[in-house]
LUMBA-665042 format. One record per residue (C-alpha): residue number from 1; residue in one letter; x, y, z. Coordinates in steps of 0.001 Angstrom, whole numbers, plus 500000, padded with zeros to 6 digits. Layout:
REM residues N
<pt num="NUM" residuo="a" x="X" y="Y" z="Z"/>
...
***
This chain:
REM residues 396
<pt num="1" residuo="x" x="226148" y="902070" z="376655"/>
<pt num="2" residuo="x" x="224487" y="898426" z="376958"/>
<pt num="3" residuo="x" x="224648" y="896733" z="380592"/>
<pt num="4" residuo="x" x="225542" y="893244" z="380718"/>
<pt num="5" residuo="x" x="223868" y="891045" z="383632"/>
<pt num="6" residuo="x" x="225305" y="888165" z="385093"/>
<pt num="7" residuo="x" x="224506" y="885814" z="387985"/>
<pt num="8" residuo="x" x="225828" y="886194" z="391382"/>
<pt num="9" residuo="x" x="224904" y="883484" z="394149"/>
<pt num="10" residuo="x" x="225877" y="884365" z="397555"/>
<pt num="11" residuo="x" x="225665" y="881718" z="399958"/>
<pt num="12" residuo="x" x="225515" y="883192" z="403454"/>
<pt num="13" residuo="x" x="224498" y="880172" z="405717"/>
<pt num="14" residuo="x" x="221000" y="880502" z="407382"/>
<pt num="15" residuo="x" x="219718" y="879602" z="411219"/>
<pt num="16" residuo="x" x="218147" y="876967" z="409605"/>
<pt num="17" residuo="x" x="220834" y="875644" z="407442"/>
<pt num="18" residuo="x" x="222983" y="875687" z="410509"/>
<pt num="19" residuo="x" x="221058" y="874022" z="412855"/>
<pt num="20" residuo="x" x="220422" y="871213" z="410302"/>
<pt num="21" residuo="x" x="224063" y="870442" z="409900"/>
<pt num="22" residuo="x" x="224384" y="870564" z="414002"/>
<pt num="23" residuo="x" x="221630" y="868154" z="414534"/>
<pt num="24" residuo="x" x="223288" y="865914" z="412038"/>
<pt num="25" residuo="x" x="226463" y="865750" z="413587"/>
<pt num="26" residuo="x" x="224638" y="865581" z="416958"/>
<pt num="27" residuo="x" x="222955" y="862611" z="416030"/>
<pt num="28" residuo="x" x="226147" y="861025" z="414228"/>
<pt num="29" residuo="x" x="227721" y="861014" z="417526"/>
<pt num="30" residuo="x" x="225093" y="859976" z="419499"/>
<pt num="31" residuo="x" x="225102" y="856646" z="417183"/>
<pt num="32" residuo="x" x="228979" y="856177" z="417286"/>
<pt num="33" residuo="x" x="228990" y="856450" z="421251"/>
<pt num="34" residuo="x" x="226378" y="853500" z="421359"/>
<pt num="35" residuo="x" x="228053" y="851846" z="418802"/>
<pt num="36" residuo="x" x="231232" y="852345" z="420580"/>
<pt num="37" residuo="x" x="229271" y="851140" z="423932"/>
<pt num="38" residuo="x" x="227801" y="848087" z="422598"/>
<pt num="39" residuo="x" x="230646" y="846914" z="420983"/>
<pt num="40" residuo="x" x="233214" y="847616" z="423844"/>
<pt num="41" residuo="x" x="230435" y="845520" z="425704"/>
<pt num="42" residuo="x" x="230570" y="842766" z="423629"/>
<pt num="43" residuo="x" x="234285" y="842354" z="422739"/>
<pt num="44" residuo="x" x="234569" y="842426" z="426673"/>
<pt num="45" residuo="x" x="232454" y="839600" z="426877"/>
<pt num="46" residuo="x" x="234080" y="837593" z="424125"/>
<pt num="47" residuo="x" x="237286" y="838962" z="426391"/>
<pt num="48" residuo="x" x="236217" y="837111" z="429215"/>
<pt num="49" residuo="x" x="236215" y="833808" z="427292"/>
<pt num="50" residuo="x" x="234001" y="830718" z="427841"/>
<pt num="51" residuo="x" x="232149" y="829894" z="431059"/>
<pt num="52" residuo="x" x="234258" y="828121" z="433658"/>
<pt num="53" residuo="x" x="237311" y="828760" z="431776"/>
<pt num="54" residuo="x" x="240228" y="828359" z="433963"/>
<pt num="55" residuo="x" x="241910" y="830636" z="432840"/>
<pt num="56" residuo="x" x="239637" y="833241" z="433347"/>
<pt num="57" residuo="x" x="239342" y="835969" z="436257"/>
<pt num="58" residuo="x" x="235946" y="836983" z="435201"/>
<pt num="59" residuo="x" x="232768" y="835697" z="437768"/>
<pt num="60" residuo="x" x="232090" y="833210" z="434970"/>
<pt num="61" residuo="x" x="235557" y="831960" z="434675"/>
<pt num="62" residuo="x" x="237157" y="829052" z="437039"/>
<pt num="63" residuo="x" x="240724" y="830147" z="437775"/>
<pt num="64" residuo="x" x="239913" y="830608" z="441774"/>
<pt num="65" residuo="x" x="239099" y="826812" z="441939"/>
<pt num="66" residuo="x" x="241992" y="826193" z="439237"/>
<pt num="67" residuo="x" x="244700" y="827926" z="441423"/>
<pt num="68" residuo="x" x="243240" y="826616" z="444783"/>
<pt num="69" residuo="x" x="243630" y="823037" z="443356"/>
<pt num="70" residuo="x" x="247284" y="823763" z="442000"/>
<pt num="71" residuo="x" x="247725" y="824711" z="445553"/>
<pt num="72" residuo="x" x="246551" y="821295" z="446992"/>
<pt num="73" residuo="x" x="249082" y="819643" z="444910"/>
<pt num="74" residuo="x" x="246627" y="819047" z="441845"/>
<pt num="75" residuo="x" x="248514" y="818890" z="438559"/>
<pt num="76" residuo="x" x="246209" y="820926" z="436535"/>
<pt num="77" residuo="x" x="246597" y="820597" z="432928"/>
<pt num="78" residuo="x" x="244665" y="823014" z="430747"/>
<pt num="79" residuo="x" x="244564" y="822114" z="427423"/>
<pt num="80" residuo="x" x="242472" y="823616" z="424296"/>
<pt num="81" residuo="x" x="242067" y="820835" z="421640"/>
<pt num="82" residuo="x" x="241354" y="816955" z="422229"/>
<pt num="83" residuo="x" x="244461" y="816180" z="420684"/>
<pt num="84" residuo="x" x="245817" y="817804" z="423311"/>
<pt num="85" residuo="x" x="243865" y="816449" z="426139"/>
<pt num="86" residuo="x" x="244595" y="812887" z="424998"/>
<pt num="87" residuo="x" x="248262" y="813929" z="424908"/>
<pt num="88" residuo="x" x="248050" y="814779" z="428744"/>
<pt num="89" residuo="x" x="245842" y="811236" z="429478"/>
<pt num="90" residuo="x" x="248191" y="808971" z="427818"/>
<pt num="91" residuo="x" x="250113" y="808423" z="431351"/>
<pt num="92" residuo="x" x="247972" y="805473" z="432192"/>
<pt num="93" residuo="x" x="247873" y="807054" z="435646"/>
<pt num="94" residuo="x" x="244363" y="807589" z="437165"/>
<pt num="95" residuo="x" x="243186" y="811030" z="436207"/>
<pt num="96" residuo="x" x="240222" y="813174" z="435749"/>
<pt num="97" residuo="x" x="239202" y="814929" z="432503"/>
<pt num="98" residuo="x" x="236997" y="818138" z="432648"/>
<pt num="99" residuo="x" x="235618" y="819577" z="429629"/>
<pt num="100" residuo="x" x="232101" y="821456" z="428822"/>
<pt num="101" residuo="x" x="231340" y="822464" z="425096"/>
<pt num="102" residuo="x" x="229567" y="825164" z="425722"/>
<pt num="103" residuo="x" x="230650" y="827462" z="422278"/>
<pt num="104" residuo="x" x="229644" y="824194" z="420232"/>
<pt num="105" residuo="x" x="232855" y="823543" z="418512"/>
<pt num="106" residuo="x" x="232650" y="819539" z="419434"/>
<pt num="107" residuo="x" x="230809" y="817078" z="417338"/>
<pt num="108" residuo="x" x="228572" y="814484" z="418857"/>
<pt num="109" residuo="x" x="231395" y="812160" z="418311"/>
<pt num="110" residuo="x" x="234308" y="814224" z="419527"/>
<pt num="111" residuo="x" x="232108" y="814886" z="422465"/>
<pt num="112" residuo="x" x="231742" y="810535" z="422730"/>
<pt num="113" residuo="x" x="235514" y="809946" z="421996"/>
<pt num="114" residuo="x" x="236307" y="812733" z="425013"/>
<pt num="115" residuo="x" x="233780" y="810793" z="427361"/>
<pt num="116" residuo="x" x="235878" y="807895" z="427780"/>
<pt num="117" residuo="x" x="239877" y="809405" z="427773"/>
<pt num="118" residuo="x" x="239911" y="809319" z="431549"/>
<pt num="119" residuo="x" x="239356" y="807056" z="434820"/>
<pt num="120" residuo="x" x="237243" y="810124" z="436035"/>
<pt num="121" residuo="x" x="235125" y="812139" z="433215"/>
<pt num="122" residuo="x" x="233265" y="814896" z="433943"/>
<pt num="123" residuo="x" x="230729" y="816623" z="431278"/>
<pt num="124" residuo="x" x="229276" y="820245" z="432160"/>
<pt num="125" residuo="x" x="226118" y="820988" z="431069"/>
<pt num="126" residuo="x" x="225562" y="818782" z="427920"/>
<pt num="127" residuo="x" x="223038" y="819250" z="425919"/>
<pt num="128" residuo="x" x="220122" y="816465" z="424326"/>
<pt num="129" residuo="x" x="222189" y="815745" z="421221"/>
<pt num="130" residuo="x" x="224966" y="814922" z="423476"/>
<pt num="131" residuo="x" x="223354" y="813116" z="426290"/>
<pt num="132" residuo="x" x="221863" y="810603" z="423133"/>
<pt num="133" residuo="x" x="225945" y="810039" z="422735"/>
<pt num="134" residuo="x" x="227077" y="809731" z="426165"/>
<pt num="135" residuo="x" x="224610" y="809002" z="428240"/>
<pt num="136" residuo="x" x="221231" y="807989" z="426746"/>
<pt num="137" residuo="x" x="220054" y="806914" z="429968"/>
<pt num="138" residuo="x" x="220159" y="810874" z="431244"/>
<pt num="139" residuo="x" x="217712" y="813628" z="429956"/>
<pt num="140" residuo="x" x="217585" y="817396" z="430511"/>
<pt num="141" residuo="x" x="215273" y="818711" z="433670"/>
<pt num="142" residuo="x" x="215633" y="822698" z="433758"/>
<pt num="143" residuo="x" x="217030" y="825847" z="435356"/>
<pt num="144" residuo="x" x="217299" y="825828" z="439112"/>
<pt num="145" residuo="x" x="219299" y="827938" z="441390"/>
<pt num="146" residuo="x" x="218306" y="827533" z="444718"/>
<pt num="147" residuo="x" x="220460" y="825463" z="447514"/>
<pt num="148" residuo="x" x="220052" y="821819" z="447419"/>
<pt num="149" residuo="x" x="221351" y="818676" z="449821"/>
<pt num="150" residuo="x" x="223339" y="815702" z="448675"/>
<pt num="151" residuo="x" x="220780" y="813252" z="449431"/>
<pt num="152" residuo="x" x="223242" y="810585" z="448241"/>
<pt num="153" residuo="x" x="226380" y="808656" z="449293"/>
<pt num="154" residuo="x" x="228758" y="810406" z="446500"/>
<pt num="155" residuo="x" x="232045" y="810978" z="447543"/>
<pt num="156" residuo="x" x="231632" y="814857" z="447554"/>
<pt num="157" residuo="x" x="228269" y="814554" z="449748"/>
<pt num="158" residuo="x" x="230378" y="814209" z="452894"/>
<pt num="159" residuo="x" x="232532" y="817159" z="452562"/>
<pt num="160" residuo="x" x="229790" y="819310" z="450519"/>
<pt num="161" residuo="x" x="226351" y="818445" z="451940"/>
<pt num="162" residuo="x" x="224787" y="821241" z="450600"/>
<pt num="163" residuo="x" x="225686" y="823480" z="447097"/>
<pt num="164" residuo="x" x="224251" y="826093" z="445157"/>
<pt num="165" residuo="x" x="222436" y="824689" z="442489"/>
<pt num="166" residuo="x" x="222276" y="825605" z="438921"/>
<pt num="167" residuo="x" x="222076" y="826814" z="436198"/>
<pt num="168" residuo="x" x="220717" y="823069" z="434848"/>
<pt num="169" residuo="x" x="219890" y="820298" z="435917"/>
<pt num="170" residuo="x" x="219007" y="816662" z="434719"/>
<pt num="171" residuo="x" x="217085" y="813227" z="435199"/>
<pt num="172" residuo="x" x="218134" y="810111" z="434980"/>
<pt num="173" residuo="x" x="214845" y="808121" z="432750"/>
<pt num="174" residuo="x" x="216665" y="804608" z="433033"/>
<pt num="175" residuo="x" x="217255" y="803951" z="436373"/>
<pt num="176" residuo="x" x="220054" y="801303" z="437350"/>
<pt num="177" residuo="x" x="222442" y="800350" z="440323"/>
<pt num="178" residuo="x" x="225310" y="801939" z="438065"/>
<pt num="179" residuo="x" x="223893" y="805410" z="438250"/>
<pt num="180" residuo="x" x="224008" y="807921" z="441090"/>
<pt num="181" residuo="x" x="222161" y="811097" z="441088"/>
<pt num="182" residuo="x" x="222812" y="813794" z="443476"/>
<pt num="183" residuo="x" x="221955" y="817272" z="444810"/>
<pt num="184" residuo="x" x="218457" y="817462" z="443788"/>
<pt num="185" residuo="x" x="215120" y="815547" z="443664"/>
<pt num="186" residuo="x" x="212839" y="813403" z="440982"/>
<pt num="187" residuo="x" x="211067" y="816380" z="440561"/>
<pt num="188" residuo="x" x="213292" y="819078" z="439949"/>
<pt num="189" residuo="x" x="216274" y="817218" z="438723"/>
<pt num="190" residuo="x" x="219684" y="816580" z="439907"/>
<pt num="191" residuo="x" x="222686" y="818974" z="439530"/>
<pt num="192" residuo="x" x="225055" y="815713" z="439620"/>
<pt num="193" residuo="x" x="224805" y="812685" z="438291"/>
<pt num="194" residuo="x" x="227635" y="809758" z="438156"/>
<pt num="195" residuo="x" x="227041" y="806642" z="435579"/>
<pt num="196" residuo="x" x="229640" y="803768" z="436005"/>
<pt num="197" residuo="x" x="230919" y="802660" z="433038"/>
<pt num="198" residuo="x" x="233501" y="799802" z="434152"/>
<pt num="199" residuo="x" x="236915" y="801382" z="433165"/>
<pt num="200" residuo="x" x="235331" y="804900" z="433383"/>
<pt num="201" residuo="x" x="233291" y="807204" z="435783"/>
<pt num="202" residuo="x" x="230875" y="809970" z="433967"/>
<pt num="203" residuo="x" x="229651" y="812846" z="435287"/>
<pt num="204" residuo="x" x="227157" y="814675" z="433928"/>
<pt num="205" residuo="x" x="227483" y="818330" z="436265"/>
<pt num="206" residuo="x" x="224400" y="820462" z="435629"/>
<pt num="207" residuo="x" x="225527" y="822403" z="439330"/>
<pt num="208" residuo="x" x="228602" y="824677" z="437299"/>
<pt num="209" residuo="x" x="227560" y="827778" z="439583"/>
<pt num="210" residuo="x" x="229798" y="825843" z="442211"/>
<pt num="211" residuo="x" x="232709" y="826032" z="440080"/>
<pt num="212" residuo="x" x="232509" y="829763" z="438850"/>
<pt num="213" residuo="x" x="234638" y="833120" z="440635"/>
<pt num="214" residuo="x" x="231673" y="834117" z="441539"/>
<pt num="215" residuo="x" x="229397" y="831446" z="442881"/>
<pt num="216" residuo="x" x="231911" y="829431" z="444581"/>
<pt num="217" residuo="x" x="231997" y="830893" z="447818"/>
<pt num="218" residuo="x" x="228713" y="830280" z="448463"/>
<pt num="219" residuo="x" x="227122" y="827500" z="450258"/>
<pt num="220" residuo="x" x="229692" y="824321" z="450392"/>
<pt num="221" residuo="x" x="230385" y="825506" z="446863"/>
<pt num="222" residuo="x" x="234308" y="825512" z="447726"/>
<pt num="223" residuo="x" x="234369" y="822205" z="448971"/>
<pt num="224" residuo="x" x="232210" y="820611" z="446389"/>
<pt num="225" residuo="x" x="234476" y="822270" z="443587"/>
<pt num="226" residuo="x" x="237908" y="820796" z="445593"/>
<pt num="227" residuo="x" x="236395" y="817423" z="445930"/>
<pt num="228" residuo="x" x="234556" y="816953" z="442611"/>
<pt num="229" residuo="x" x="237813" y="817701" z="440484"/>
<pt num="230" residuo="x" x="240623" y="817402" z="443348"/>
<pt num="231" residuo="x" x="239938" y="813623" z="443214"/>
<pt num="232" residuo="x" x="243092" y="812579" z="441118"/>
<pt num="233" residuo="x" x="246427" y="813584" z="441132"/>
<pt num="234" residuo="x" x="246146" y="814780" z="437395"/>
<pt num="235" residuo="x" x="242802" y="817217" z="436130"/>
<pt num="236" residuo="x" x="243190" y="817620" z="432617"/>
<pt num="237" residuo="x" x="240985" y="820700" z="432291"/>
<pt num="238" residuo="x" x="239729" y="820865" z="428869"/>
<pt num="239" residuo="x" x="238054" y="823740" z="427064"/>
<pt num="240" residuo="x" x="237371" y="823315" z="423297"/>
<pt num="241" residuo="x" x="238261" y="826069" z="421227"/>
<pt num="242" residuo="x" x="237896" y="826481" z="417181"/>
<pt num="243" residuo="x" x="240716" y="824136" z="416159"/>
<pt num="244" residuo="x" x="238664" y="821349" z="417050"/>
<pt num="245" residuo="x" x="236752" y="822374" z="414188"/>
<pt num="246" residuo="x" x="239077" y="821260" z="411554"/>
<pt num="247" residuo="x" x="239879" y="817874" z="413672"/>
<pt num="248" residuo="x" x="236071" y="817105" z="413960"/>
<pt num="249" residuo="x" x="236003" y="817278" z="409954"/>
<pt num="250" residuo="x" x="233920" y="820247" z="409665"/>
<pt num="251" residuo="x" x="234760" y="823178" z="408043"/>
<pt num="252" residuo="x" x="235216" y="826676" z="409910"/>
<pt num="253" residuo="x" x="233239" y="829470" z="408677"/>
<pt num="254" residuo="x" x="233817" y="832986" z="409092"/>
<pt num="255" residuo="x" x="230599" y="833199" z="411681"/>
<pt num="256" residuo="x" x="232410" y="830617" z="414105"/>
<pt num="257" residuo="x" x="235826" y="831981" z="413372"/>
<pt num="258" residuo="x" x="235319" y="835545" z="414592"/>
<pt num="259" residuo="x" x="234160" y="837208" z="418080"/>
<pt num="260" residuo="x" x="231239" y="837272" z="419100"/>
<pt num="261" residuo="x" x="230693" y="841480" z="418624"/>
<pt num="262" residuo="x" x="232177" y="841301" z="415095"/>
<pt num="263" residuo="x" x="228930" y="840359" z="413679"/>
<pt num="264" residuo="x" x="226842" y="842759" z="415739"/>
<pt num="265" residuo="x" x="229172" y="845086" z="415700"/>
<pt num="266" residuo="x" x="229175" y="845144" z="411774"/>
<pt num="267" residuo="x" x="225451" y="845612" z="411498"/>
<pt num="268" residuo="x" x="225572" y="848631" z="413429"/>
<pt num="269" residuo="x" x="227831" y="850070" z="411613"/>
<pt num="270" residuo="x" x="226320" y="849498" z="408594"/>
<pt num="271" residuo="x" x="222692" y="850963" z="410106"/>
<pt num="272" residuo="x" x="224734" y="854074" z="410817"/>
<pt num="273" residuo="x" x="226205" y="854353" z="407287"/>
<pt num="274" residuo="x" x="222330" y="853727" z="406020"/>
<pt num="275" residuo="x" x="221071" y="856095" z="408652"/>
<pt num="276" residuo="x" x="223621" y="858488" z="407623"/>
<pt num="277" residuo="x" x="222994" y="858239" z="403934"/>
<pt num="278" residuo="x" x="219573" y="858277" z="404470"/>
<pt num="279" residuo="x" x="220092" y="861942" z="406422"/>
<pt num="280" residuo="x" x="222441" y="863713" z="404325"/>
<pt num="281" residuo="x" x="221714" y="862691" z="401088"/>
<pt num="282" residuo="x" x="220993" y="864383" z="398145"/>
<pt num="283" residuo="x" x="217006" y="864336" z="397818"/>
<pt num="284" residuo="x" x="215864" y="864832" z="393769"/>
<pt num="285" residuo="x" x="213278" y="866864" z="393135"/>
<pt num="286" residuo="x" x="211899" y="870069" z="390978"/>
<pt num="287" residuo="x" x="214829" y="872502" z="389664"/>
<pt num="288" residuo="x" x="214468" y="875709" z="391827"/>
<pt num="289" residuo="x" x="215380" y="879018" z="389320"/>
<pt num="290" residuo="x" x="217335" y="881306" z="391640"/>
<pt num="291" residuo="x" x="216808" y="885260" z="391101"/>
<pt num="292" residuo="x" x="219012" y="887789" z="389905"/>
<pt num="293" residuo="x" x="220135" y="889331" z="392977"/>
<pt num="294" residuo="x" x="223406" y="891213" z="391068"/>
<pt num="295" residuo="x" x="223796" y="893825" z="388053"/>
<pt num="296" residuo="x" x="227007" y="894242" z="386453"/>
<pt num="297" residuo="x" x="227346" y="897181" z="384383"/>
<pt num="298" residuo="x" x="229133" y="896976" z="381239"/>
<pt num="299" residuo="x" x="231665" y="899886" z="382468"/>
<pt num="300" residuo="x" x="232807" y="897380" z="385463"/>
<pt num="301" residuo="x" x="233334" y="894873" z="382799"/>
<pt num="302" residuo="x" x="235698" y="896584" z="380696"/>
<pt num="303" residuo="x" x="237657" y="898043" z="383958"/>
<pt num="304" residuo="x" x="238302" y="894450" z="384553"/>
<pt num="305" residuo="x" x="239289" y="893685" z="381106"/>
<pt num="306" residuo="x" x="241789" y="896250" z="381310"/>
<pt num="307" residuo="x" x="243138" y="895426" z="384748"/>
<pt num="308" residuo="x" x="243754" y="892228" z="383549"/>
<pt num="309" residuo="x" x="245945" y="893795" z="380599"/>
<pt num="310" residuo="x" x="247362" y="896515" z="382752"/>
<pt num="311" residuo="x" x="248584" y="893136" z="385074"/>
<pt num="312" residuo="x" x="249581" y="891206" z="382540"/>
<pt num="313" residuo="x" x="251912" y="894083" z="380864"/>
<pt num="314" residuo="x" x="249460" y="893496" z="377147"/>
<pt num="315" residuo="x" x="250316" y="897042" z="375774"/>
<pt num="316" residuo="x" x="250562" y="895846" z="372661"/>
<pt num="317" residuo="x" x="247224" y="893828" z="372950"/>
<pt num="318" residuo="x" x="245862" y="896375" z="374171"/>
<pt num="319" residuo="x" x="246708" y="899530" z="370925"/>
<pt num="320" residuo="x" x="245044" y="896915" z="369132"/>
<pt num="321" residuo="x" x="241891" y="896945" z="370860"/>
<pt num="322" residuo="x" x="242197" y="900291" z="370526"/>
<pt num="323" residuo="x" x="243328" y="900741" z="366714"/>
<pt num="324" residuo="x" x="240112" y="898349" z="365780"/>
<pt num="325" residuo="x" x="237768" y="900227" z="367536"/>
<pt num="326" residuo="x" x="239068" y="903879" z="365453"/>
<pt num="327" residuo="x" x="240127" y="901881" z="362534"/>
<pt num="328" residuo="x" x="235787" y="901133" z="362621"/>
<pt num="329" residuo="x" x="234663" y="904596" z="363558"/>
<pt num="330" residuo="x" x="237031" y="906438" z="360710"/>
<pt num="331" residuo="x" x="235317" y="903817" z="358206"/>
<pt num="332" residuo="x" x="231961" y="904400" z="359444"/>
<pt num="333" residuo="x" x="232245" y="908514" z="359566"/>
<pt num="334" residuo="x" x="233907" y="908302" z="355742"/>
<pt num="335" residuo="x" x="231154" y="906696" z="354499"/>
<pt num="336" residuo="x" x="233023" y="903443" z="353688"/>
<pt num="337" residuo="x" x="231425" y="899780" z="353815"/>
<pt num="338" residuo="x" x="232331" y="897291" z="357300"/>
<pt num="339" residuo="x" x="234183" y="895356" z="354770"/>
<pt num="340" residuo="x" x="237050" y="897894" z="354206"/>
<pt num="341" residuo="x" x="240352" y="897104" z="354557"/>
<pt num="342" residuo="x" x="243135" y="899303" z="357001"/>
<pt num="343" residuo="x" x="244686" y="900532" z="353580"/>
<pt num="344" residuo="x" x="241679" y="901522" z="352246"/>
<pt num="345" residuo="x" x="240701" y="903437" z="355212"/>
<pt num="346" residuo="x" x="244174" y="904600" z="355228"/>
<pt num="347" residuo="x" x="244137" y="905890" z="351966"/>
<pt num="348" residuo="x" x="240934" y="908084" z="352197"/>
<pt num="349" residuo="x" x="242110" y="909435" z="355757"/>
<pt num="350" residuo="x" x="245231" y="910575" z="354763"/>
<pt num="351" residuo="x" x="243534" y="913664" z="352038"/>
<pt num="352" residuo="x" x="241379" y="914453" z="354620"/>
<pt num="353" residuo="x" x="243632" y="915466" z="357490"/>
<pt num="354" residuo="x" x="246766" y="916364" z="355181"/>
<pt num="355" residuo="x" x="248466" y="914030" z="356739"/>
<pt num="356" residuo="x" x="251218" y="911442" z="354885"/>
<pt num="357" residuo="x" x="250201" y="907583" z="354982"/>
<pt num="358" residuo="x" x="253544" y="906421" z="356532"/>
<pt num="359" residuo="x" x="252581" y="908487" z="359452"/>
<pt num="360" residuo="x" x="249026" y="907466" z="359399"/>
<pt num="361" residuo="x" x="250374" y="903628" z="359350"/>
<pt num="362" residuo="x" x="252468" y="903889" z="362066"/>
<pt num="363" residuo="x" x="249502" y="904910" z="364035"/>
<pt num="364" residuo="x" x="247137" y="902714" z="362675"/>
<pt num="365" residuo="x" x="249471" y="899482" z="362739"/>
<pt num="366" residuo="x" x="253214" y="899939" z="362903"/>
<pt num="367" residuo="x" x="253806" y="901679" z="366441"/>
<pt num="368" residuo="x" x="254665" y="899250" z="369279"/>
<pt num="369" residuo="x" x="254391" y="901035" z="372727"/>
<pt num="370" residuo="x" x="257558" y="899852" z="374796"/>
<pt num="371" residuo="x" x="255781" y="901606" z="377777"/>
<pt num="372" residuo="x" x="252922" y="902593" z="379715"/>
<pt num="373" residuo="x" x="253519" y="906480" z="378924"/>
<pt num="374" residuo="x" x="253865" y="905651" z="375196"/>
<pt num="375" residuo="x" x="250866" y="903914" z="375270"/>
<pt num="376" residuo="x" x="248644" y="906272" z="376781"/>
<pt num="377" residuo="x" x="250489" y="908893" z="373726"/>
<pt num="378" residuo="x" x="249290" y="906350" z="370949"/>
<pt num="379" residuo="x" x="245616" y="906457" z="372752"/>
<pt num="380" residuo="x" x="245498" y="909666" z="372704"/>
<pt num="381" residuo="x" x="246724" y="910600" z="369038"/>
<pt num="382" residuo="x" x="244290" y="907979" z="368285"/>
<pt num="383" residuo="x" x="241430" y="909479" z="369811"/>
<pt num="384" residuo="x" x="242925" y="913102" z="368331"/>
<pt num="385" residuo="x" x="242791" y="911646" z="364898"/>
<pt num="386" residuo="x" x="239254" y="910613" z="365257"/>
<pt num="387" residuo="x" x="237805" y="913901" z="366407"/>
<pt num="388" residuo="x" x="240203" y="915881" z="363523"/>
<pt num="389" residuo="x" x="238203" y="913580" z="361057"/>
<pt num="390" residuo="x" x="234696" y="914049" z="362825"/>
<pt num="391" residuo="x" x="234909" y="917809" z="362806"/>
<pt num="392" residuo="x" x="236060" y="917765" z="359148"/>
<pt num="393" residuo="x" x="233371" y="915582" z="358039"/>
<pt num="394" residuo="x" x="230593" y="917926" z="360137"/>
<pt num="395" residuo="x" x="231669" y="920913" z="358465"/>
<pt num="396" residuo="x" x="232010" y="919496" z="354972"/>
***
């Protein structure tokens, strides 16, 4: 009986395999946690908001000084676009405007048009393009942080003779009788300086650490803060935001739109789907022939085959199989060609074994078992009929 060979592949996982998949995920979630940190870091710094927002809690927010001057009888005004701060100026009373632009959304111009809304005007930290705008006489000096004196008659030196300065600080390169600089030296630069302008006052404040949660209880900080913006009845405190964009006819793009982590955030991400991809995926290379490691024998085969009939109820199906396989044998022990047909083989049967062809062709093709047990009796008059003819031929 011939053996018939098929391939079997077991896959039982391997130490190796294992510990490859475990370092993977390992290192997956080693790269999502600082992922996850770094961008919980940053969307809590674009949660904080703008420096010396008043709004803000945060050390580099403003809302201690904010409050204390509501307190004091200050009408503080916070507003978030220039239209709006012009809305709150157009009392005609005397009042101070503070604004800083320190995300970028102003234009030079928007940043000259907000310079002279207000009796009182007060610029934080402005940088060269703006100083060119508003005050061309002024120029940039450094970083400082250390405590300086007034060393000037400003109306804050009396009640703040000493502040923390910082973080900039500027110059003044024209010098006139309508310009007094403060808190600082020639050297170093001056955290405060105050240009006269007839119907307005600017201030260009490079000492913001004295307005900040965090740095204004130190030094005179307090008292500088109170004075410098308590001086009016009205502070219109104004912190730009992205729909000044649209008035300053620019146009927003997506980069000044969104957070600040969204970009950084989506960078990392995609370095983890690269790093990812890069760990995981499928590497080509030579095809690898994998061994036989399984024989099937033929007889295993065949028990299946008939399982599968025995399941599916195929009795008929299966005296078929059955009738072929005699129906070839009784041909092949008569001496008859492949090519015979059931009638033929029929016909030179029947003489042999004395046996009439009506009963002959009910075995051979007309019988349909209606059971198991009549099947097994059709198998077995089949496999009688062979063996009658066998013998008869041997002993011919």
């Amino acid at each position: 009986m011939s053996e018939v060979s098929t391939e079997t592949t077991v896959l039982t996982p391997r130490l190796r395999t294992t510990s490859r998949k475990a370092l993977f995920w390992i290192a997956a979630a080693v790269v999502v946690i600082v992922v996850g940190v770094v961008s919980l870091n940053l969307a809590g710094n674009a949660v904080e908001g703008p420096p010396l927002d008043p709004t803000s809690p945060y050390e580099a927010g403003s809302q201690a000084v904010a409050e204390v001057l509501r307190d004091q009888g200050v009408d503080v005004i916070v507003t978030t676009t220039l239209e709006e701060a012009r809305a709150a100026l157009d009392s005609g009373n005397e009042s101070t405007l503070f604004f800083s632009n320190f995300e970028g959304y102003l234009t030079e111009d928007q940043v000259a048009d907000a310079a002279g809304l207000a009796s009182t005007v007060i610029v934080a930290e402005p940088i060269l393009n703006e100083l060119l705008e508003i005050a061309p006489e002024v120029a940039q000096a450094g970083t400082s942080s250390a405590p300086v004196a007034a060393g000037c008659s400003a109306l804050t030196s009396s009640t703040a003779p000493e502040i923390t300065a910082g973080p900039s600080s500027y110059r003044v390169i024209e010098p006139s009788s309508t310009i007094t600089a403060c808190y600082g030296n020639d050297d170093d630069g001056y955290g405060l300086i105050s240009l006269d302008r007839g119907d307005t006052e600017l201030r260009i404040l490079g000492a913001t650490d004295a307005l900040t949660n965090g740095g204004v209880t130190a030094s005179d900080n307090a008292a500088f803060a109170l004075r410098l913006l308590g001086e009016h009845d009205t502070l219109v405190w104004y912190t730009p935001s992205f729909l000044d964009i649209a008035d300053g006819g620019g146009t927003a793009t997506p980069d000044e739109l969104a957070p600040g982590w969204v970009l950084p955030g989506t960078w990392l991400f995609a370095l983890t789907l690269l790093a990812g991809a890069l760990w995981r995926g499928r590497r080509f290379g030579p095809l690898v022939i994998e061994k036989l490691p399984v024989t099937v024998r033929s007889s295993e085969t065949m028990q299946g085959r008939a399982r599968l009939y025995a399941k599916s109820a195929a009795r008929l199906h299966t005296l078929d199989s059955l009738r072929i396989g005699t129906l070839r044998r009784l041909a092949a022990l008569c001496g008859m060609p492949t090519a015979a047909s059931v009638d033929d083989v029929i016909n030179r049967v029947s003489p042999l074994v004395e046996q009439p062809l009506a009963q002959l062709r009910r075995l051979l093709i007309d019988a349909e078992p209606a059971s198991d047990h009549e099947l097994i009796a059709l198998s077995d008059e089949l496999l009688a009929l062979e063996d009658r003819v066998r013998t008869i031929i041997r002993l011919a």
